[in-house]
C-alpha positions, 0 to 999 in steps of 0.5 A, a space after each residue: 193438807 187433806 189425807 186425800 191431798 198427801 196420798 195422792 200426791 204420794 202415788 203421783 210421785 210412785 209413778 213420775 219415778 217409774 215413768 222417768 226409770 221406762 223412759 231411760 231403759 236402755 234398748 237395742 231395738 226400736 220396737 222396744 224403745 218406743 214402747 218405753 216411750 209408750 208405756 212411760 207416757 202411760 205411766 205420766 198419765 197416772 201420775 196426772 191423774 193422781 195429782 188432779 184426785 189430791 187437788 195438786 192442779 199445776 203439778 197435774 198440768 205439768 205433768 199432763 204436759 211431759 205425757 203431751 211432749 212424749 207423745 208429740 215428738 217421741 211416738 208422733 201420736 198427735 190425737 193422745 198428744 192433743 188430750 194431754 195439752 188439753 188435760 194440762 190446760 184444765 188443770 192450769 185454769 185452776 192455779 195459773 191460766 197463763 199456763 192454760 194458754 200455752 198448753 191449749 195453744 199446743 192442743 190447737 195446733 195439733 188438733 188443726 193440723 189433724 182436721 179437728 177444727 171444732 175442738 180447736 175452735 172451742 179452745 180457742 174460745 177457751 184461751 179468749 175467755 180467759 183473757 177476756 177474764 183479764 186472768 192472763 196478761 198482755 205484754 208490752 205490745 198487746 193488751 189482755 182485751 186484743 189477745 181476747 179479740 185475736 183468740 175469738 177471731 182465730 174461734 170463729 174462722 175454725 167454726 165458719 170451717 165447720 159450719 158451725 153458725 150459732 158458734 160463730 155469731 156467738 165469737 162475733 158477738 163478743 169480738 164486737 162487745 170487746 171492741 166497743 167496751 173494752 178495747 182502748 180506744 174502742 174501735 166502733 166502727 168495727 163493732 158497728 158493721 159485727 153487729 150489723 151482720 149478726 142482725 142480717 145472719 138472724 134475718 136468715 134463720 126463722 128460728 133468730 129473726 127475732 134477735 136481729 133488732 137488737 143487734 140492729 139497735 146495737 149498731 146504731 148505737 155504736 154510730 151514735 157513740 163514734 159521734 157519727 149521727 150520719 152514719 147512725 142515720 143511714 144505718 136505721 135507713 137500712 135496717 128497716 129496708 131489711 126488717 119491715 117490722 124493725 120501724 114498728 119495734 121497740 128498738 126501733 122506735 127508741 133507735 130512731 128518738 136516739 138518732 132524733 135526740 143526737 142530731 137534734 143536740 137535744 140531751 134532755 130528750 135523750 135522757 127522757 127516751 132512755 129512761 122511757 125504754 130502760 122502764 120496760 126493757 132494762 137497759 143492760 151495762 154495755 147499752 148504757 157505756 154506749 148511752 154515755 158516750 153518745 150523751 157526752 157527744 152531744 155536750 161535747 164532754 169527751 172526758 169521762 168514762 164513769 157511767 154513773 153521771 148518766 141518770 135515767 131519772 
């Protein structure tokens, strides 16, 4: 232990003390009571202080959470309260995210009920990443990959009430990333139609008409990888009614072989288109777990999942 380590946690431990010794003071009035209640809250915020300084991360997260409880139900001062669950939910990243969770998800609530949806919506992302991380566990009923899912979905909704659009696309992106990589089974069908508004939000905005062909190509490669080579044909259909240059493009071009390649059950071709367009544009891990599942449809090998058989040579 740090001689930084052992004298803040020293200090920390000074004022936890004074704060429980305010909290008991006995009062006649309530004027003075509450401020007890106040002064207390105070005081475990210096102590969560202190204990973040000497590095004591989940003795600063618990007590940020006894400043949050003081503040929540004693003095209901919900913004001060939202902060201390919020503090608490930093410092638990650090040495058990589970309880970063469960602090974050008191912050949420609070700051939703006080009209705060942008910082709400961002530790809602927050608590997502970190069961996307896998760093926080499922139960019995859900696994990490639909808690992730269900956060991001609850972040979107509170930034669409902001009108915060870059944010809710980036939600959106990675609730279809999770729903056709990592989910089990994947749900692309789901992933397929995200992706598919993502590229029509681009179309609206001079700024991101660029990005729509990738996400555009995307969604023709969950189609594909759902063995679904009408669905992956009449998506392309559409995309190039929506974007005049999306036929010209790149992606276009290797989404339109791709489509020729599966419902022509031509796997060599396939492998050839791949290869052809990973020389220019790498083709990135999620592009390539699609690739594989959409060349084991047309073998009619469905068993695997080990992306290292599909070779791009």
């Amino acid at each position: 232990m740090s001689a930084l380590a052992k004298s803040q946690k020293a200090k920390a431990e000074t004022f936890v003390q004074q704060a429980e010794a305010t909290l008991n003071k006995k009062s006649w009035f309530s004027s003075s009571k509450e401020r007890n209640q106040e002064d207390a809250a105070e005081t475990y915020l210096q102590a969560a202080n202190a204990y973040k300084v000497g590095g004591w991360q989940q003795e600063a997260g618990d007590i940020y959470c006894k400043a949050g409880e003081i503040y929540r139900d004693l003095l209901k001062n919900p913004n001060e309260a939202a902060k201390a669950y919020s503090n608490a939910g930093s410092c638990y990243k650090k040495s058990h995210p589970a309880d970063a969770v469960s602090a974050y998800q008191s912050s949420i609530s609070l700051l939703t009920d006080a009209g705060r949806l942008s910082q709400a919506a961002k530790l809602c992302k927050e608590c997502a990443e970190l069961y996307e991380s896998e760093e926080v566990g499922g139960d019995a009923n859900k696994s990490s990959v639909v808690y992730a899912i269900e956060m991001y979905e609850q972040a979107a909704e509170l930034f669409t009430l902001e009108d915060a659009k870059s944010s809710v696309n980036q939600c959106n992106a990675k609730i279809a990333e999770l729903c056709s990589a990592a989910l089990d089974p994947p749900d692309l069908l789901r992933a397929s139609q995200l992706y598919e508004d993502l590229g029509r939000n681009c179309l609206d905005s001079n700024l991101l008409k660029f990005n729509a062909k990738g996400y555009f190509l995307q969604a023709v490669l969950c189609h594909l990888a759902n063995n679904d080579a009408v669905g992956g044909r009449e998506a392309l259909s559409r995309f190039e009614g929506l974007d005049y240059t999306f036929s010209d493009s790149r992606e276009g071009k290797f989404a339109t072989q791709l489509v020729d390649c599966v419902e022509g059950m031509d796997a060599e071709t396939l492998a050839t288109a791949c290869f052809e367009y990973d020389r220019i544009s790498k083709l990135d891990p999620w592009k390539t777990s699609m690739l594989v599942k959409v060349k084991r449809s047309i073998e009619g090998d469905e068993g695997g999942n080990d992306e290292d058989d599909f070779d791009l040579t």
